[in-house]
C-alpha positions, 0 to 999 in steps of 0.5 A: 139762956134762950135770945127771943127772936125779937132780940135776936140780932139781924142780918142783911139779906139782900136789897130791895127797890122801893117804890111809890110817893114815899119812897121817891128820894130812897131807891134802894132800903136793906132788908133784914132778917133774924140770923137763923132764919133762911129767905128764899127767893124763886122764879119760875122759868117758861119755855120762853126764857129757857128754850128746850129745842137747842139743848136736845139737838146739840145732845143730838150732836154729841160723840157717843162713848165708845164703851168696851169696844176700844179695850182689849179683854183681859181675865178680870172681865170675863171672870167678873161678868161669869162670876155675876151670871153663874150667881143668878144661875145658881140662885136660880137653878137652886130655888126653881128645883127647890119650888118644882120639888116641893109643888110639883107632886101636888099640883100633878108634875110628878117632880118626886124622888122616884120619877126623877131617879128612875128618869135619870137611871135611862140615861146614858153615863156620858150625858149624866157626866156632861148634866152634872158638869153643868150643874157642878161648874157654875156652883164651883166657879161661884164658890171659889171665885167668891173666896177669891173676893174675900181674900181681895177683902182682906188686900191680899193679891190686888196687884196685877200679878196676884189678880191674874194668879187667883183668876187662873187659880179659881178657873183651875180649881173649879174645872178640877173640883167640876169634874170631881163632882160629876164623876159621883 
């Protein structure tokens, strides 16, 4: 059964001053609103109320947080800082070769597979190591680093000691496996 707004009981407000003949010997009269109903009340500041000079001079003033430069480095920094640049550079080395192998032919590089093979078969055998070893290194630290990740979703190895032992685990691995693929 629906309560009209009309029926519907009242609530008080707040007070409001009245003023004018009618209202000499009653100062103050209650107002009231239907429940459910909201009564907003806005005032609108100018600089003059609320000066602006004081509160940026003493922000001015305040001691600047001494971020990282208090901390001592520790294995899990600099694994999650080379974790997040390595995946950009995949990404990035990933769909930058992909576009430049798909374009390149037709808007006149010569990005094909003979011109790169026949490029790369100039090349000395210790820089061609050292190439695939920059490619390989990111991709594995990546790879590996990120089932590091998910065996941390799955709350295993989150204690100190676990933590240092995936991450030296995942530097290991990928070194290992990096040279592994650089010798193909």
């Amino acid at each position: 059964m629906l309560i009209s707004r009309a029926a519907a009981p009242l609530r008080v407000v707040g007070r409001v001053q009245m003023t004018g003949v009618v209202a000499r010997n009653v100062n103050v009269a209650r107002v009231v609103a239907p429940l459910g109903t909201r009564i907003l009340s806005t005032s609108q500041a100018n600089q003059r109320e609320v000066p602006v000079a004081p509160i940026i001079e003493q922000r001015k003033n305040r001691p600047i947080a001494p971020h990282l430069t208090i901390y001592q480095p520790q294995l899990t920094w600099y694994m999650s800082m080379f974790h997040r640049i390595t995946g950009g550079a995949v990404a990035v080395g990933f769909y930058g070769g992909a576009i430049a192998y798909a374009v390149g032919p037709l808007v006149g590089l010569g990005f094909d597979t003979a011109t790169i093979t026949s490029t790369l078969a100039t090349v000395p055998v210790a820089a061609k190591f050292a190439g695939k070893f920059l490619v390989a290194y990111p991709f594995t630290f990546h790879a590996f680093n990120g089932i590091r990740h998910l065996l941390w979703d799955t709350a295993r190895g989150l204690t100190l000691k676990g933590v240092y032992a995936t991450g030296y685990t995942v530097l290991g691995l990928s070194t290992v496996s990096a040279v592994a693929l650089a010798l193909i």
